[in-house]
C-alpha positions in Angstrom: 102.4 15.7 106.9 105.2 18.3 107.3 105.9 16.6 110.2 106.8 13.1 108.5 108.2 14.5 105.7 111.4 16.2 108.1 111.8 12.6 109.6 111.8 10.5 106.1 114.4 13.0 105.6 116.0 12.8 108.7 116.6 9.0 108.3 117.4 8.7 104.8 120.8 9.8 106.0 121.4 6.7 108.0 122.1 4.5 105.6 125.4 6.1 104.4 126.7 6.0 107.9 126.1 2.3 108.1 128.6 -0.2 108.4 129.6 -2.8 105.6 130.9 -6.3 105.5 132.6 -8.2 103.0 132.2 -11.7 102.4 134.6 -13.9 100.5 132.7 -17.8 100.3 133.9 -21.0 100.0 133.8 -20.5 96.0 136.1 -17.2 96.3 132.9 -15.2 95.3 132.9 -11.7 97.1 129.9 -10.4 98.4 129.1 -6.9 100.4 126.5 -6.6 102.9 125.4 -4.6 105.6 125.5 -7.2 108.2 128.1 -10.0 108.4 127.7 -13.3 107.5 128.2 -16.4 109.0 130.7 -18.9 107.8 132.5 -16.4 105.2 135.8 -14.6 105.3 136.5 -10.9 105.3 135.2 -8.3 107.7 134.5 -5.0 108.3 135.2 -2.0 105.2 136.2 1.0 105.8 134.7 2.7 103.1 135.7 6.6 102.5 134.8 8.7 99.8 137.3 9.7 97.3 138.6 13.2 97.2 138.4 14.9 94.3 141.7 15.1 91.9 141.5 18.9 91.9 141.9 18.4 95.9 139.1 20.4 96.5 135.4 19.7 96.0 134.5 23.5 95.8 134.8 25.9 92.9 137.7 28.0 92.8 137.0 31.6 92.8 137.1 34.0 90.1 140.0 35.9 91.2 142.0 32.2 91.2 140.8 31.6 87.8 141.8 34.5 86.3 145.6 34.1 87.9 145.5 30.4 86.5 144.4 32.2 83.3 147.6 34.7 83.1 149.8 31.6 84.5 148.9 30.0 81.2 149.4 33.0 79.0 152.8 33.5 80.6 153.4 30.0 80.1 152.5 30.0 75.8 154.1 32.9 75.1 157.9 31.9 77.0 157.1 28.3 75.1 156.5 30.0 71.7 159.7 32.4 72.5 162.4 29.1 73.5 160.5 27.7 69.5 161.5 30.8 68.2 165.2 31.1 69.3 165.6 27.2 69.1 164.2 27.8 65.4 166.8 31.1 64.9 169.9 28.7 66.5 168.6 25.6 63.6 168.6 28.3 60.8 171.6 29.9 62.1 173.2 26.3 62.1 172.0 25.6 59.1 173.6 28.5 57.5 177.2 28.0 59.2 177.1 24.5 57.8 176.0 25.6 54.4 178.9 28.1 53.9 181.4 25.3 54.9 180.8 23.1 52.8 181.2 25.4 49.9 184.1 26.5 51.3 185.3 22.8 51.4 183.8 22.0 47.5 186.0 25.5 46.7 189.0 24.3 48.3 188.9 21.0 46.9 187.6 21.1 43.5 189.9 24.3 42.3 193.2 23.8 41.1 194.3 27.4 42.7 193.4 28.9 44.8 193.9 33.1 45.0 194.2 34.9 47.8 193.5 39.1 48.5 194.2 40.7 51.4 193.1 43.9 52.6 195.6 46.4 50.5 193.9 44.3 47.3 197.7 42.0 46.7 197.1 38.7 45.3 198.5 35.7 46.3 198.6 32.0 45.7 197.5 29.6 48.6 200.1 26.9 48.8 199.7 22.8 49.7 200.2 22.9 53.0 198.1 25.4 53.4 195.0 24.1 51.4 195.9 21.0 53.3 195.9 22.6 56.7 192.5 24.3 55.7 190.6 21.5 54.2 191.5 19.2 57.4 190.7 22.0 59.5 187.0 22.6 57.6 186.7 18.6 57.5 186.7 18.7 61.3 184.4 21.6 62.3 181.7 20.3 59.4 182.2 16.7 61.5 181.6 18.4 65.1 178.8 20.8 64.3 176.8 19.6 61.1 174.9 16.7 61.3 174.2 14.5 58.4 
């Protein structure tokens, strides 16, 4: 019994290493076989197994695992630092923008405009001056704040 069992076993393998045929009839229906047919186009296949997409079939090992692990780690935490600086440029931005404009309404809306320096004088801003500093604002808010 033992004896039969070993060589059911031992041929069952067979199979897989035969060869296969296709067959393409006069209909253009395609057929597979394991011995070729008479009358029909095709031929031999060459049929391989696919590799797996991890290019290995075998497990990785723990130690492998745990480096993919820290990989990843590393990998969140510089992606949630770039989110964080990209959010702290925005706000900075944000703020910039915010501060010329009401620098711009100032400029614009008042009729005049005073001006103290550091000993605490006061002075009057003249035309061309405004003029000078409202184009000037006018172009920054252009290059830098979207809208």
């Amino acid at each position: 019994m033992r004896v039969a069992v070993f060589l059911l076993l031992g041929i069952l393998p067979l199979p897989v290493l035969a060869q296969m045929y296709k067959c393409v009839d006069e209909r253009g229906v395609t057929s597979y076989s394991d011995k070729p047919r008479p009358g029909c186009k095709g031929g031999e296949v060459d049929i391989r197994p696919i590799p797996p997409t991890t290019g290995s079939a075998t497990p990785r090992a723990g130690k492998d695992l745990g480096q993919q692990e820290a990989d990843f780690q590393r990998r969140r935490i510089e992606r949630e630092r770039a989110e964080e600086k990209a959010a702290a440029s925005q706000a900075a931005l944000e703020q910039r923008c915010a501060n010329l404009h009401t620098e711009l309404a100032r400029l614009t809306n008042s009729r005049r405009i005073v001006l103290v320096d550091a000993k605490g004088e006061r002075t009057v801003m003249d035309d061309a001056t405004r003029e000078a500093r409202v184009a000037s604002l006018q172009a920054e808010i252009a290059r830098r704040c979207p809208r």
